[in-house]
N, C-alpha and C positions, 0 to 999 in steps of 0.2 A: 767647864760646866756652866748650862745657865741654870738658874734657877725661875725661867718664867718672867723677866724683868721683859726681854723684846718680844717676846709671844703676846705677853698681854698687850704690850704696846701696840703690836700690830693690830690685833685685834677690835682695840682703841679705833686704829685710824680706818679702818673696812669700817664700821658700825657709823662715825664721824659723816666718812662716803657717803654710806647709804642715805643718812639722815639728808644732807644735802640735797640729795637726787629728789629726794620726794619732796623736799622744800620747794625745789623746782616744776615739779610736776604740780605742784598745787598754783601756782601763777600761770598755771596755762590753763587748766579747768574752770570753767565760769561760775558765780555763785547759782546756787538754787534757786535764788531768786528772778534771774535771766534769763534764765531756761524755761520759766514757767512763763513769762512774760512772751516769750517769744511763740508760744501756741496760738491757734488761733481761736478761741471760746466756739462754740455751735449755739447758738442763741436758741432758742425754744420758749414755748409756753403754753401753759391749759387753759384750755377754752371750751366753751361749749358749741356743739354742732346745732343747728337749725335748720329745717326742710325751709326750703324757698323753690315753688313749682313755678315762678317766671324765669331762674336761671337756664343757663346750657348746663349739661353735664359736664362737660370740662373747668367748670368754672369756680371758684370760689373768694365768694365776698366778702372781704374783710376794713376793719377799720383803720384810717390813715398812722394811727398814732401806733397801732400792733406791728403795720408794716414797718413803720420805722424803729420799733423795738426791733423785728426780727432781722434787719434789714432787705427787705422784700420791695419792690417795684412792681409795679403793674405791667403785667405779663409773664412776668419770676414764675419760677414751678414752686409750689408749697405740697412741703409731703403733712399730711395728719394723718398720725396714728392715735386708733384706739386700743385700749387696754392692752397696749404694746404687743399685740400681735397684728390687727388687720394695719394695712398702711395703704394709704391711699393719695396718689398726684395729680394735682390741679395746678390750673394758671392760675396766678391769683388777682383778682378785680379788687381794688382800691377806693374803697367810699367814705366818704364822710358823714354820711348819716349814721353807720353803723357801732352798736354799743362796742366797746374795748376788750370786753373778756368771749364775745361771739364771734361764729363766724357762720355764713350762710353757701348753703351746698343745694344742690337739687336733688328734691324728695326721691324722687325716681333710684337714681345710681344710690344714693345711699342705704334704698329699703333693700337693692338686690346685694350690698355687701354685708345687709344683716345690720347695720345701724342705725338706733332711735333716733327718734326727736329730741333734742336736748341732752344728747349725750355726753360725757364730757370727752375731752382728747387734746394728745399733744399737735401743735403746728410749729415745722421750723421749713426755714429755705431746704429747696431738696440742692444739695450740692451736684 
């Protein structure tokens, strides 16, 4: 007769197993913290729109110090969206005279996508 002395025992030793296994599984999973690290951020920022009628339509002028926030170069496509639905892609021209939170567009294209003067909107590199 047993009375349950090696059942439990067994038991004991399967649950023991298990425990192990996922000890193990946990040393190959990376922390939370690595994983997040390993993303790569989409840089963005609001700015304000400005008519400028000596640009090109393809064009938009922005300040050196935004471009190197967003990491942008002259000739980079920059997408600006306003109020998260119209989006609009330009090259982006690199100036230094220009204020930090502006950016200058030609009056033209922007009155036929329906955007004011001094509008606000996001700019990020278009990927």
């Amino acid at each position: 007769m047993i009375y349950g002395g090696e059942e439990a025992g067994s038991s004991r030793s399967k649950e023991a197993e298990k425990k192990l296994d996922i000890v193990k599984l946990l040393t190959i999973v990376p922390p939370a913290s690595e994983l997040k690290q390993a993303k790569a951020k989409v840089v963005e920022r609001r700015v304000r729109i400005i008519y400028d009628d000596h640009l090109p339509k393809d064009l938009a002028k922005i300040s050196q110090e935004l471009a190197s926030e967003i990491r942008v170069s002259e000739g980079d496509l920059v997408e600006i969206v306003i109020g998260g639905k119209k989006k609009l892609v330009y090259k982006a021209l690199v100036a230094s005279g220009v204020q930090y939170n502006t950016v200058f567009c030609n009056s033209e294209e922007l009155r036929l996508n329906g955007v004011a003067n001094n509008s606000i909107a996001t700019i990020r590199r278009k990927a």
